[in-house]
Every structure is written in C-alpha cells, then in structure tokens.
N, C-alpha and C positions, 0 to 999 in steps of 0.2 A: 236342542242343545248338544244334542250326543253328537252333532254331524258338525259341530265347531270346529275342533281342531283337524278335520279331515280337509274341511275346507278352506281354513288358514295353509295348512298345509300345501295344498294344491295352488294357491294365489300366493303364494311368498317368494317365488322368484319376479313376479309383479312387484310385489310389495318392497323388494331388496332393491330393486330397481328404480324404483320412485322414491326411496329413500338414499340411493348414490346422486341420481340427478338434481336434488333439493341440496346435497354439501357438493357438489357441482358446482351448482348456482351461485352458496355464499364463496366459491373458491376467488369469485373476479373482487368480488370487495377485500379480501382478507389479502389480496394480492397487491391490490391498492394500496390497503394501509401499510404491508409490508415495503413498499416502499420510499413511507420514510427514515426506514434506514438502510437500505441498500442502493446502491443503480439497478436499473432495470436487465440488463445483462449477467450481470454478478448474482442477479438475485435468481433470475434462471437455470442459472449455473450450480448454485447452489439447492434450489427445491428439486432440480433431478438429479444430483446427486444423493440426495436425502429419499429420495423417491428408489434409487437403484437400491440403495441400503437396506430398505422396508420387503422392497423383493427378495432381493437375496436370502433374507430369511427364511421365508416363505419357499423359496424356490432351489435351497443349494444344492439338493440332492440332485439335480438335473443340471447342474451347472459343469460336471465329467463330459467330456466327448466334445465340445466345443469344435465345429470346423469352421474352414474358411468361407462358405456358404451363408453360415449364420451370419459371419463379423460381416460380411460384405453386404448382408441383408440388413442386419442392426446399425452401421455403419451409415448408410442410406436413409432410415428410416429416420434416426437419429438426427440427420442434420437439416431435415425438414420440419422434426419437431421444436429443434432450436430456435430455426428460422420462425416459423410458426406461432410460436410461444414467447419470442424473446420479441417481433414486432406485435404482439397482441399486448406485452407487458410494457413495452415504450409507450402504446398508444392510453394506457391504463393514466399516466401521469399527465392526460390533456382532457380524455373525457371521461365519462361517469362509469360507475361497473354495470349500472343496466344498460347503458349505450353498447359499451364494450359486449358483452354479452349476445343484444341483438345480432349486432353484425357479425360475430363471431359464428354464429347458429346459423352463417348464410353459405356454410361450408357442404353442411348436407342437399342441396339442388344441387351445388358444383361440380358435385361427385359424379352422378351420370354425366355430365356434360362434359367433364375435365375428361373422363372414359369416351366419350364420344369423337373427340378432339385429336386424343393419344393415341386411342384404339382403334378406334372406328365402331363401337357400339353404340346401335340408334338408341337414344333413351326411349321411354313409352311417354306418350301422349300424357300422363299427368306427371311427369316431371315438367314439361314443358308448361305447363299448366304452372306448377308450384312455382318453376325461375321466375313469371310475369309477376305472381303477388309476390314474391321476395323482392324483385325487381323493384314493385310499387313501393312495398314498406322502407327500402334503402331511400328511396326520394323523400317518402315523408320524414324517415327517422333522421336525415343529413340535413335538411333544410323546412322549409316552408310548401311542401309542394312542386307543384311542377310550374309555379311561377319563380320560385328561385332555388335550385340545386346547387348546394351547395358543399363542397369538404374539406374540411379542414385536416391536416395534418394527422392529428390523434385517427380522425375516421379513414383516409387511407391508408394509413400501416399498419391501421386494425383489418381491413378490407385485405390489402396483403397476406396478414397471418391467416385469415381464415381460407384463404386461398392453398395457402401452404397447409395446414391442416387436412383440407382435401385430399391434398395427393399424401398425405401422411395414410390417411383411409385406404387410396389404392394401392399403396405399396405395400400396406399389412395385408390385403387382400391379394395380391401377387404370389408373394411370399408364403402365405399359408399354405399347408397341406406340403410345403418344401420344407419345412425348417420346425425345429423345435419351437415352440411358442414364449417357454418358460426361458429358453435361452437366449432364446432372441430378445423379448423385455428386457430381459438385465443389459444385454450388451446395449440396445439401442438409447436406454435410458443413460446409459455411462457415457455413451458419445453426444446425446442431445448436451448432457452436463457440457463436457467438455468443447465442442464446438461453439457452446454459449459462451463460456471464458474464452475463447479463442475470436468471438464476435466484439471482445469487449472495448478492443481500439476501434473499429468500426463505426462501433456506436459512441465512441469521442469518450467512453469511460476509464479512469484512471483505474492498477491494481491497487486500492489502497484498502484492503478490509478492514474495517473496527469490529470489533466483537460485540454483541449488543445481547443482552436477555431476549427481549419482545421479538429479536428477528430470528433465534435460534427454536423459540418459540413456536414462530408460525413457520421456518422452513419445517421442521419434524412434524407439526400439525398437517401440513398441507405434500410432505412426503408420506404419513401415513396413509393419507387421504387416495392420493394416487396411485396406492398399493395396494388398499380397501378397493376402489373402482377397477381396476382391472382386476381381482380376482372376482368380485362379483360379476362382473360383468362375464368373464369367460365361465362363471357355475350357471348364471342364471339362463344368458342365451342359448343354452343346451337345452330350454325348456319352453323359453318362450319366443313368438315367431318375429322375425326380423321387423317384419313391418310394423305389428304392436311394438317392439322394442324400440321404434324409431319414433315413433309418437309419444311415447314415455320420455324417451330425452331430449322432445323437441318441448316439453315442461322446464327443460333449464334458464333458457334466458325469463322465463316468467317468474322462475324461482329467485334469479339474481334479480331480476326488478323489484319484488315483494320486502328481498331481504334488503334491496338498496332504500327503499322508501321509508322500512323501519330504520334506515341509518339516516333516512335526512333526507336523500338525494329526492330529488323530483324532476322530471321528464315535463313538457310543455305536453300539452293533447297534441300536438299534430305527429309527434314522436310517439307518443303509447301509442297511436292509430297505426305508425309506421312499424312499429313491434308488433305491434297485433298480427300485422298482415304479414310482415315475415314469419313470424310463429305457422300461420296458414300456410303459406309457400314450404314449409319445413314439409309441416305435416301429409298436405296434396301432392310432393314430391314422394311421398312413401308409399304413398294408398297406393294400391292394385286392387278398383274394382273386380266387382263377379264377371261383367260382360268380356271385360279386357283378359282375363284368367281364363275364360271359355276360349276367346279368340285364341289362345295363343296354345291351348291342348289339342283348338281345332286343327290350328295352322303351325306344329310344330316349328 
C-alpha cells in the first residue's frame, strides 16, 4: 500500500494520456452536434480561435520575441490544419463520428510514407506492414469488401483531411528544435482560425453568424479541450516513449466509436471489422521490434 502513490506517480504521464485520447475521441461527436448550428468552416474558424485564446493563457509569458521564423512556421502549419480539420468537419455532416474517426487515424502510416515520398526516408518494414491493414480496413470500413469499394463524398474529404493532418505532423516535426514551441502554437492556431474563415466561400458558406448558447458552449468546451491536449501532451511525452505514445492514441478512434454507440450511432460488422483493422495498421506502423532495433545499432 506504501508503494501506491509512487507508482501512480510513475504511470500518470500514461494515465494523462489515455485520459486526453478518450476527450479526443468524444471530440468528433461533440463536433457533429456542434454543427447544428454553425457551417462547417465557420465552426472551424471559430474552435481555433477559442483554442488560440486557451493558449494564450497558458503561454503569454513566451509570446515577447516573436520572429519571422515562427510566423512563417505557424503560418504553414496553420493552414494545413485548416485544410485538415475544416475537410474532416465537412465530411462530419454526411458520415458518423466513428466513421470519421477511423479514417481520420489513417494519418499516422501516412506519415512515414508522406516522409518517404517528400524526403526520401525509407520507412521500416512494419510501416509497410501497418499501410496494408489500414489499406484493408479503409476497404471494409467504405464499403462491403473487396467485392464493392466504395466512397462517398463524407469518406473522401475525410480521407483528404487525414492526409493534411499528416503533413501537419511533419511540419511540427521540421520546425522543432528551430522555433519556439509555445509560440509557434499560438500563432499557428490563430492562422488555422483565420484561413478557415478565409476557406468559407470555398466551401459555398455564407458570413452570416447567429449567436447561439449551445454553440459558444461547445466552441469553449472543445477550445479548452485543445489547449488541455497539447499541454499534456508536450509534459507527458517528456516521459513517455514515442512508440507507447502512439499506441495510446491509436485508442482514439475506439474511444470515438464507444462514445458514438452510447449516442446511438451503430456501424454494420463489416465496418467495426474495417476499424478494427485500421486501429492494427495504426498501431503495427509504430512497433519497432527487438530484432529490427538490433538491426539498425548493428547497421548504423
């Protein structure tokens, strides 16, 4: 009993983690509803706005010194999160938040590969592994199998954002170690806002805003939320290792299914099958075997 709080202790950057990735999860349903009263772009525009605000708090004493590095860094990152979020939240008002969800968690294989593509960095043998089941579960979860693939609209501009999300990953990962962190969040958060309003004739939306309770509501709920996840997220990964960390939040779209089903939503079996196996493809794109870790101390 005396070794309790040592040991909580020691597992609560685990425990912080698995607890961002679960209001993760409910983030695609509460985004959904939040769409009956906004459009889909306006509402974007608004939850990172709400999202910079939450920061800022947090962050202002590092917000002095500002160069053009940052803005051109946050600037970038920014308008791929736009992109990224603002067709993930179009696609929100055709399919389910667990649908969404799946496909959305097909960003992490993209990543070595989008790197591979850009860069020229070979992935390792179990990304390529992970692409084929996510691959699989994209066929079950869009359609019936491989006797009919099928996608509808909602599922490609959901496939798009997750795409853009990807290279969201590599540009933070670019950019790191160059730039303020805490500065760069505020500023890229402020242009995602704004590039989403700026998306809003695009997407055929009028500016016409109503003020609503329920939607000022869930933007401050789901900007604090976003301000929660990225500060936990930068205390905890200081402690825990990448690859556990990506298996922790490869629990999200399972989280947004659980939380969708106690809202009603229900998925056909051949779709849970197709989640299933993209969840696999997440997590097999992370693993780094013992043998493959030996190989590569071998073979610098």
């Amino acid at each position: 009993m005396l070794n309790a709080p040592s040991g909580f202790k020691s597992k609560a950057p685990q425990l912080a983690l698995i607890l961002i990735t679960m209001i993760w999860g409910g983030s695609f349903l509460t985004v959904q509803y939040g769409l009956n009263f906004a459009s889909p772009m306006f509402f974007v525009g608004c939850r990172f706005a709400a999202a910079m605000l939450f920061v800022c708090l947090f962050s202002w004493k590092d917000l002095s010194g500002i160069n053009l590095k940052e803005i051109a860094a946050g600037a970038l990152i920014g308008l791929v999160i736009a992109i990224g979020y603002g067709t993930q939240t179009i696609g929100l008002k055709i399919i389910s938040s667990s649908e969404s969800a799946f496909l959305t968690a097909l960003y992490v294989p993209l990543v070595p590969i989008l790197l591979w593509l850009l860069f020229r960095k070979t992935p390792q043998i179990m990304t390529w592994c992970g692409a084929v089941l996510a691959f699989l579960g994209l066929v079950f979860l869009t359609g019936n199998g491989f006797g009919q693939i099928q996608l509808n609209f909602g599922q490609i501009i959901t496939l798009l954002g997750s795409i853009a999300i990807a290279l969201e990953i590599i540009l933070i990962s670019l950019f790191a170690g160059k730039v303020n962190v805490r500065r760069v969040t505020v500023i890229q958060l402020g242009f995602a806002s704004v590039f989403a309003f700026c998306m809003m004739p695009i997407a055929g939306e009028v500016w016409n805003p109503v003020f609503s309770w329920p939607l000022m509501i869930i933007l401050c709920g789901l900007g604090l939320a976003s301000a929660a996840i990225q500060l936990v997220m930068n205390w905890a990964q200081r402690e825990v290792d990448p690859s556990q960390a990506a298996i922790i939040y490869s629990g999200e779209p399972v989280w947004a299914a659980l939380i969708g089903r106690m809202a009603g939503e229900r998925l056909a079996l051949v779709a849970i099958l197709g989640g299933a196996l993209v969840v696999l493809g997440v997590i097999a794109s992370e693993w780094k075997p013992r043998f493959l870790r030996k190989n590569k101390e071998v073979n610098p």
